[in-house]
Structures are given as C-alpha cells and as structure tokens.
C-alpha positions in Angstrom: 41.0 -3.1 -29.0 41.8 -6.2 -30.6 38.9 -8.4 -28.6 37.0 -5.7 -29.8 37.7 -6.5 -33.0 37.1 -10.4 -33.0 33.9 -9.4 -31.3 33.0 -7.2 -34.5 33.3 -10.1 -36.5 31.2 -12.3 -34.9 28.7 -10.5 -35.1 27.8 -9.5 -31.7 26.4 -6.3 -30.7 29.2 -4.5 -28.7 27.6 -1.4 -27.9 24.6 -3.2 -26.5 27.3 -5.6 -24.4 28.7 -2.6 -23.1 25.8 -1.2 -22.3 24.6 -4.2 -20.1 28.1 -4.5 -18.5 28.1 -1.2 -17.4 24.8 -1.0 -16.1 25.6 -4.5 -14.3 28.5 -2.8 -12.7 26.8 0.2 -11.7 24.4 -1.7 -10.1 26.4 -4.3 -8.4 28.8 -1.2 -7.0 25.1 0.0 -5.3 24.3 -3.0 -4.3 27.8 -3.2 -2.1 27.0 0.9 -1.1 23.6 -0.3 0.2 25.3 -2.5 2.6 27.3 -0.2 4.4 25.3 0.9 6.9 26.4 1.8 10.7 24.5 -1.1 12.3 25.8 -3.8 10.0 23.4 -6.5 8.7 25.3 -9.7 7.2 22.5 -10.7 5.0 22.7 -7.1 3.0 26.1 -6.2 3.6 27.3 -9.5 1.8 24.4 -9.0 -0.6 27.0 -7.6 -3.3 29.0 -10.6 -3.2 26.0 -12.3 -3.9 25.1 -10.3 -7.1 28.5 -11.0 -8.4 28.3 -14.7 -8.2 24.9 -14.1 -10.0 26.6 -12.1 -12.4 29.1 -14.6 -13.2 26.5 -17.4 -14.1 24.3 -14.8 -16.2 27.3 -14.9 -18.1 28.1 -18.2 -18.4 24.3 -18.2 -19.3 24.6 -15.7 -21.9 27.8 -17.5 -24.0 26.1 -20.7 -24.2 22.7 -19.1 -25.0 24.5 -16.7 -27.7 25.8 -20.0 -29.2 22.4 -21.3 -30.6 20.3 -20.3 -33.1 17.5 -17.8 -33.5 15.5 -20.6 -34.9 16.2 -22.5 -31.4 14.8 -19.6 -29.3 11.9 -19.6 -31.2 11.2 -23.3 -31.2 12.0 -23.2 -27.2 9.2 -20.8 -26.6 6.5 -23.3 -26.0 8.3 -25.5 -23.5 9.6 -22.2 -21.5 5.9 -21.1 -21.5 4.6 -23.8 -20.6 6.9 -24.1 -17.8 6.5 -21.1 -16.8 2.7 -20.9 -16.1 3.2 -24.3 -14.4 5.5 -22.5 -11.8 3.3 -19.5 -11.5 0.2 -22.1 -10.8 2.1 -24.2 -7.9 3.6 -20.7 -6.6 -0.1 -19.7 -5.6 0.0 -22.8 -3.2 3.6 -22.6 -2.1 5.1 -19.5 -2.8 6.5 -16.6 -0.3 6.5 -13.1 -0.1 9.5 -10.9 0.3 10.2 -7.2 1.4 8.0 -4.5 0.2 5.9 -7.9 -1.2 5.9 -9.6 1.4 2.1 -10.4 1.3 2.2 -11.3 -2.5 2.7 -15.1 -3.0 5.8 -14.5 -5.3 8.5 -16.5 -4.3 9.2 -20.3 -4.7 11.5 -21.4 -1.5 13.6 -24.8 -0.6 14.2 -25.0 2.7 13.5 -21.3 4.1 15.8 -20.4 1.2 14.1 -18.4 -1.8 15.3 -20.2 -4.8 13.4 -17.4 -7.4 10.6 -15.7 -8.9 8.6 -17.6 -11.7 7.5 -14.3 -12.9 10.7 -13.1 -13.7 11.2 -16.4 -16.1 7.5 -16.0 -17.3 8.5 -12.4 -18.5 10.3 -13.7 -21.0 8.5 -16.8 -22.1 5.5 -14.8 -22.8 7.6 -12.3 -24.9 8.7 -15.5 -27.0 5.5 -16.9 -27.1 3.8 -13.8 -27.9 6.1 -13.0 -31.0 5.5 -16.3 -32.1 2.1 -16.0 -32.4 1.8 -12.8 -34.0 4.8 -13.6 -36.5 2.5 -16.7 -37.2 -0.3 -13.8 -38.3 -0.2 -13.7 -41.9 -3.2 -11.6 -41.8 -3.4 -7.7 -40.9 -5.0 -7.7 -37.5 -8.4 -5.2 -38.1 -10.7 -6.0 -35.3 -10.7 -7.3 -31.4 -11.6 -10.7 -32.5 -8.2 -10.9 -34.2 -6.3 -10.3 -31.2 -7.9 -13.4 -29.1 -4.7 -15.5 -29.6 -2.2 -13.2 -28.0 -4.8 -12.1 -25.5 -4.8 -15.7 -24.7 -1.2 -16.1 -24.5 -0.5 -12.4 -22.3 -3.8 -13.5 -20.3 -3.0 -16.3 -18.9 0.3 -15.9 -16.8 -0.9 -12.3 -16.2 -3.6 -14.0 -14.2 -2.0 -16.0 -12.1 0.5 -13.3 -11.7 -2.8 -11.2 -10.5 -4.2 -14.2 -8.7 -1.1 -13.4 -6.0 -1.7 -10.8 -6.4 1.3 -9.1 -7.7 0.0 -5.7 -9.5 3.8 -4.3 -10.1 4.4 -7.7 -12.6 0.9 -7.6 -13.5 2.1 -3.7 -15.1 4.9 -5.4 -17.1 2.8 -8.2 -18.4 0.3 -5.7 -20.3 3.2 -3.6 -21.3 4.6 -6.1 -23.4 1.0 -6.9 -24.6 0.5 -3.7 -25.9 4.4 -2.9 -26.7 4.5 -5.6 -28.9 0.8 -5.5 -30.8 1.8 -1.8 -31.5 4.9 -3.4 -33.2 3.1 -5.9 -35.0 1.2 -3.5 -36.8 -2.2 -3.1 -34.5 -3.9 0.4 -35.6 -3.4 2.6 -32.8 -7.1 3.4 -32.5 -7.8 -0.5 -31.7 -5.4 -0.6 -29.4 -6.9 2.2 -27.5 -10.3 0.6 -27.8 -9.0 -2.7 -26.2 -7.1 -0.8 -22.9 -10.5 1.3 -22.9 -12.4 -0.7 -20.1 -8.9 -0.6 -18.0 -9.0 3.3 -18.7 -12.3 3.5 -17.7 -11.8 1.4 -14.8 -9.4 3.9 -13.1 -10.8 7.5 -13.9 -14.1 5.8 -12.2 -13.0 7.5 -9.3 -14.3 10.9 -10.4 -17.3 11.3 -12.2 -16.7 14.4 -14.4 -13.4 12.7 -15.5 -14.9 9.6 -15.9 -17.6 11.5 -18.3 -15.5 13.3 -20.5 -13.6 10.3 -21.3 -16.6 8.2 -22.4 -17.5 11.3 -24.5 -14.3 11.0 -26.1 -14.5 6.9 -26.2 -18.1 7.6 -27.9 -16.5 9.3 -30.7 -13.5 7.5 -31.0 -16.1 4.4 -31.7 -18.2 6.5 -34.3 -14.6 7.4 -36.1 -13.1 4.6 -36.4 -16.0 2.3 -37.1 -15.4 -1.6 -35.7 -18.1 -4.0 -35.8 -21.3 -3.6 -34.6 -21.4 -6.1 -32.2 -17.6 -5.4 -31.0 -18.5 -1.5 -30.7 -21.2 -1.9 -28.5 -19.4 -4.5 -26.2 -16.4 -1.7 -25.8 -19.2 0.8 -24.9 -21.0 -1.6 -22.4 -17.9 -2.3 -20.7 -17.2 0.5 -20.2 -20.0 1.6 -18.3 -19.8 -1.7 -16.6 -16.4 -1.0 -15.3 -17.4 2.7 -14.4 -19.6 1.3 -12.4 -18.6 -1.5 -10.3 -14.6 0.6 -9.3 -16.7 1.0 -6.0 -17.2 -2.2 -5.9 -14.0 -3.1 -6.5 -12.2 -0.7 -4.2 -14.0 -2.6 -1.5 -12.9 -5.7 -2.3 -9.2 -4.6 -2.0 -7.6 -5.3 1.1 -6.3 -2.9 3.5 -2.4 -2.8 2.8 -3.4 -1.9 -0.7 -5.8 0.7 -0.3 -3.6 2.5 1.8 -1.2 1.7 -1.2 -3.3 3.7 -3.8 -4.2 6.4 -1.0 -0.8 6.9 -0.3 0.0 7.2 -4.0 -2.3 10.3 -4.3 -1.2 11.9 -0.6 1.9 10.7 0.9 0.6 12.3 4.1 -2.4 9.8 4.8 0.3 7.6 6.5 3.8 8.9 7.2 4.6 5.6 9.5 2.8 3.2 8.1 2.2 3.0 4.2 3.5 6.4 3.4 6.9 5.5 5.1 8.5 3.8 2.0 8.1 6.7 -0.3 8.6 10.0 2.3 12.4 8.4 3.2 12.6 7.6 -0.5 11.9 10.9 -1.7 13.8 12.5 1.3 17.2 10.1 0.0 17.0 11.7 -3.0 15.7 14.9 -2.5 19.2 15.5 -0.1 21.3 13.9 -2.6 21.6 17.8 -4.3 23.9 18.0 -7.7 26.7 16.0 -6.8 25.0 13.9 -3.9 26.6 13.2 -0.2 29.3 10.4 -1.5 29.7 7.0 -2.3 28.2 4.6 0.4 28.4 8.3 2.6 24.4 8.4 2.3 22.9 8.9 5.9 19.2 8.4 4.8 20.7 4.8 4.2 23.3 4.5 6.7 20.4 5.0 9.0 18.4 2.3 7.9 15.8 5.0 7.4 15.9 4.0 3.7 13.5 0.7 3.4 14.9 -2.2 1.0 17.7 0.1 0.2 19.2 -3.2 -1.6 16.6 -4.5 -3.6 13.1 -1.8 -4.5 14.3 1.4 -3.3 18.0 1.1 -4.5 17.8 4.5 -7.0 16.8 6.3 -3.7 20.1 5.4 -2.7 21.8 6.7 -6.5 20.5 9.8 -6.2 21.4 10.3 -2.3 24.6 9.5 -2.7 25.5 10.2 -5.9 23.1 12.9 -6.5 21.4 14.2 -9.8 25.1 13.4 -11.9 24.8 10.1 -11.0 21.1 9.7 -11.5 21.1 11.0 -15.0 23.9 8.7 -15.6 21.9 5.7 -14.7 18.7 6.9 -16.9 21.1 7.6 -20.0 22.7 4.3 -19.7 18.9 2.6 -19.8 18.0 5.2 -22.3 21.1 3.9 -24.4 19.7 0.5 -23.8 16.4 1.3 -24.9 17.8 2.9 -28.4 20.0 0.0 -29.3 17.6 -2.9 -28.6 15.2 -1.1 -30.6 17.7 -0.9 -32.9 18.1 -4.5 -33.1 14.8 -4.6 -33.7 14.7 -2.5 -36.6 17.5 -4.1 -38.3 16.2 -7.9 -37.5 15.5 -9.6 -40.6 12.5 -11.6 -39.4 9.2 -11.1 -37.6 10.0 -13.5 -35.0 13.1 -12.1 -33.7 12.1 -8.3 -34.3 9.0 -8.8 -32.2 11.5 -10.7 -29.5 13.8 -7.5 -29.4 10.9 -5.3 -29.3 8.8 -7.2 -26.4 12.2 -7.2 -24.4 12.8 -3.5 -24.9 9.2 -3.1 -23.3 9.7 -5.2 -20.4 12.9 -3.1 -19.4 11.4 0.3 -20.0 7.8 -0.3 -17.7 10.5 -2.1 -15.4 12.4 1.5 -15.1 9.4 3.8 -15.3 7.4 1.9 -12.4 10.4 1.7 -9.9 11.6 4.9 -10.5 8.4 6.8 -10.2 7.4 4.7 -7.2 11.0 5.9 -5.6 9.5 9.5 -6.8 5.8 8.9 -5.8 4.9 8.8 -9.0 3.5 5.6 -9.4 2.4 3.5 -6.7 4.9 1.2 -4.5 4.2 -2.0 -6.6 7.6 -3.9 -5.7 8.9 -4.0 -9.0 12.8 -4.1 -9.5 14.9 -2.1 -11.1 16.7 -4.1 -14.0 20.4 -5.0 -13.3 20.4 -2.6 -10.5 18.1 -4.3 -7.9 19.5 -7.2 -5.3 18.3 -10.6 -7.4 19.7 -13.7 -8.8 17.3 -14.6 -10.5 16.2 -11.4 -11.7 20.0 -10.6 -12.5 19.9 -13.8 -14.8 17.0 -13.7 -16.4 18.0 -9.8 -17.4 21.0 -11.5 -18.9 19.2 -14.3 -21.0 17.4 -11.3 -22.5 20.5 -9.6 -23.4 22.0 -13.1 -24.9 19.2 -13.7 -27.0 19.2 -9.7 -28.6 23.1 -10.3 -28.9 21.8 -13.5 -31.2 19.3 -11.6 -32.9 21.6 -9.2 -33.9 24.3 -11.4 -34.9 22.1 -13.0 -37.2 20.0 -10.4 -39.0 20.6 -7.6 -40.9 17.5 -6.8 -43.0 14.1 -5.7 -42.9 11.5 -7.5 -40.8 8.6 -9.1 -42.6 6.7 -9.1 -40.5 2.7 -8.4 -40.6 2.7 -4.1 -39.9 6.8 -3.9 -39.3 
C-alpha cells in the first residue's frame, strides 16, 4: 500500500500500470502454456523465458522513458519517424518473413536471427508524428484538401508497410488515421467521404451491394455539400474503384486469395488455407465455460493449434481456460481502452491527448483483428495480440506506449486545446 502511495504522488497512473502488468502476466503465463506440448519443441517451449527477459527491458525502457518530458516525446517524433520509414524502406530489400507471414518481407534479421519488426516501432512514430501535425492545425479542418498533411504522414509508412505486403499492419496504420482525425475534430461525414473509395473498393464484389451504397454515397455528397471539384472526385473514385476490384483480385497472389476465400467459407480449404482458422475455432470452441485446464489443452498439446505462441495464442485462452478466462482477457483490454482514453480526456494539451488517443487505437484494431481472425471473423492477417503474443519487440514497443501515457498523465490534468477536442 505504501508504494502505492508514493506512486500516487508522482503522478503516475496506477490503474493503467496495473492494467498493463496484469495483462503482461497473463500473457507471458500463455506464452509458457503454449509450450507445453507432448512432442517438445525448445524454440517454443523456452519461448516464455524469452518474453520475460523482454519484459524486463520494457521496463527498464518504460522508467527511463517516464523520466522525460512530454515536450521531449513530442520533439522526438521527427527523428523516430524518420527512422522509422528508413527501416521499413531497407526491410523491402532485406527483410524476412515469419509464421503465419512468412511470405510478407517483415522482419529485419542478423545473422539468421530476427532482430525485430520496423512496423511495430513505425506504429508509434506515426502516432507521434501524426498528433503533431494536427496539434500544429490551428484551423478547423472542413474539406479533403485540409487533411493532405496527415494523409502524407499516415501514407507513407502505410505504403511501404503494403509494399511487403503486410495487410494485418496496413489495418492498424488507417486505424490510427481515422482514430485520431475523428479526435481531432474531423466532421464525421468527411471522414466517411475520405474511407468511401476503400468502402467501395470492397462491396465491389456484389453489384446490388455495391449499388445501394453509391445511392447512399450520392446523397451523403448532396447533404453535406464539399467542394465541387472534391465532390466529384469522391464520386469518380468511386466508380473507379467499383470497377477495377476485378482487376485487382487478379493481381493478388494465390496465398491471399485463398486468404479472403477462406475468410467467407472456411470449407474452401480445410488443409491448406482454411487450416489455421478450423483448429482455431475448434480450440476454442472445446474450451466450454471453464475450459480443459491450464497448459491441459489437447488442440495445442497436439500441435494441431498453428503458432499457438505468437497469432493464434487466444485460441489457446479460450481452450484452456475457456469462456471465464476469455472474458477476463477482453475486460482487462477493455479496462485498457477506458483508462487510456481517459488519459486522453484529461490531457491538458493537443499534442499529448492526440498521443493517448492514437495509442488507444492502435491497441483496440490490434485486439479486434486477432481475435476475430482466431473466430473467422476477419481474415488471418498475422497481426498480434498486444502483450499477449510471443515478441520482443512487439512486447517493448507495447511498453514504450504505456511509458509515454504514464507521462501524459502525470503531467496533465486539464482540458485539451486542441482544434475539435
């Protein structure tokens, strides 16, 4: 109780600490349950071990990042974006793949030894970045030609990320995009407007659907009135990316067709592409209430379960643990969610608020993605599950963003002044 205390008075955020330590320790306890298997593997079996050492230098990490400024964050956000797509540039030359990616180019490696993901650090230098070009927006942001700055600064990494290709990070990158412009202030109805040619781009694949919503775009337009120019462009687009999703489909290669086919019917490929999610969903399907036991799972002890360790590691929550322990998971992230965005709220500048918030979104598309791929509800992308999934550098950079929301709400109690907050 008493380090409680002395915690309290500094300032930092002890609910949110808590809340990151315990999902840390859920997820490093997994991690160790994934590698009990009845054919031991080293590499997986001593990946908990691993995790932990991890853990300890996102610590480490954390204090001395807690110790600086809010102001130094912000001024570091150009050299850590700039770094950033630098490493996601020489990763399309030398990079590696890994596990369910193994053909995305994702990985920098030393040696035969993965060293980390650029990515994951890019994640989080385009959320700084970002919020420091819209707190830098003294001016309400009204049309499309507003938003070219932090278009630029999102559209950048999220093309090299795609140049991989990478779709799962690709997901997170426009999440904090639009996560963060909503936060800033954006009118909903332009935000719509700008993810409209995306929209269009995947109800292509049925014509009627595809109809109704250019009905609805049409009058959407009409209602809320942008430029002429820019209105038309959002309407040509459109139909432009109505019509060439054929085109594109083609140009996809085989593993990920059978990715998006799989998505929609699971049976298209029960040994091939459909494998991943029909053990997944059998994991946790057997896991019942209470599920079979800790590291007792037999989908997993099997080795049915694919990257049990790293992707697929909440099949192995809820076959073990069952739905108790899965809705204790999602509450503890749903905790997370709250008090970050609480942080945000309270921040007493645009800068940091829009730091919080960016980081908030990250997490959640993070958590939606890999759990509805472990459900078949979104397609298998790769994506991790934060501070549960097998990663050092994933594990740290989760971390940093938890020491630089423990900063931000240290230092500011007040109301953001920021444009639209």
């Amino acid at each position: 109780m008493a380090g409680i205390s002395v915690l309290r008075r500094k300032g930092i955020d002890v609910p949110l600490l808590v809340i990151a330590l315990l999902l840390t320790g859920f997820g490093i306890a997994m991690v160790f349950s994934a590698g009990q298997i009845d054919s031991p593997s080293p590499i997986i079996e001593n990946a908990w071990k691993r995790q932990l050492g991890w853990f300890g230098v996102s610590l480490a990490a954390t204090w001395i990042i807690s110790r600086g400024s809010v102001r130094l964050i912000e001024w570091s956000a150009w050299p850590l974006y700039a770094l950033s797509c630098t490493l996601l540039l020489l990763v399309l030359f030398v990079g590696t793949g890994a596990g369910t990616a193994a053909s995305v180019k994702g990985w920098l490696s030393i040696g035969g030894v993965r060293i980390g993901q650029p990515a994951e650090l890019a994640k989080l230098a385009t959320t700084l970045m970002l919020a420091r070009v819209l707190a830098a927006q003294r001016e309400s942001i009204r049309s499309l030609v507003d938003l070219w700055r932090p278009l630029l600064v999102v559209g950048i990494p999220w093309l090299l990320v795609m140049a991989q290709p990478d779709l799962g990070t690709g997901i997170v990158f426009i999440g904090i995009c639009f996560a963060m412009l909503f936060w800033a202030g954006v009118a909903w109805p332009l935000l719509l407007l700008l993810a409209s040619p995306g929209i269009s781009l995947v109800l292509a694949f049925s014509t009627g659907i595809w109809g109704a919503w250019f009905l609805i775009l049409v009058a959407l337009v009409l209602w809320y009135r942008p430029y002429l120019l820019e209105g038309v462009v959002i309407v040509m687009m459109n139909v432009i990316m109505g019509g060439v999703a054929p085109i594109l489909w083609d140009k996809l290669k085989p593993y990920q067709q059978k990715r998006l086919l799989v998505f929609l019917d699971p049976n298209v490929d029960p040994q091939g592409s459909s494998y991943h999610v029909i053990q997944s969903k059998v994991a946790i399907g057997s896991g019942g209430l209470f599920g079979k036991g800790f590291t007792l799972g037999s989908q997993k002890r099997l080795k049915f379960l694919p990257e049990r360790h790293t992707d697929f590691i909440f099949s192995v929550v809820g076959e073990e643990l069952g739905f108790i322990g899965v809705s204790i998971a999602l509450t503890l992230f749903l905790a997370l969610f709250l008090r970050t965005t609480r942080v945000a709220s309270r921040a007493n500048d645009a800068f940091p608020s829009l730091v919080a918030f960016g980081l908030v979104s990250a997490w959640f598309v993070h958590v939606m993605v890999n759990v509805g791929m472990t459900l078949n509800l979104m397609p298998v992308t790769g994506i991790p599950l934060p501070f549960f999934s097998y990663g050092g550098s994933f594990l740290l950079v989760s971390w940093t963003a938890v020491a630089v929301l423990l900063r931000i709400s240290a230092e500011g109690r007040g109301q953001p002044d920021a444009i639209g907050l």
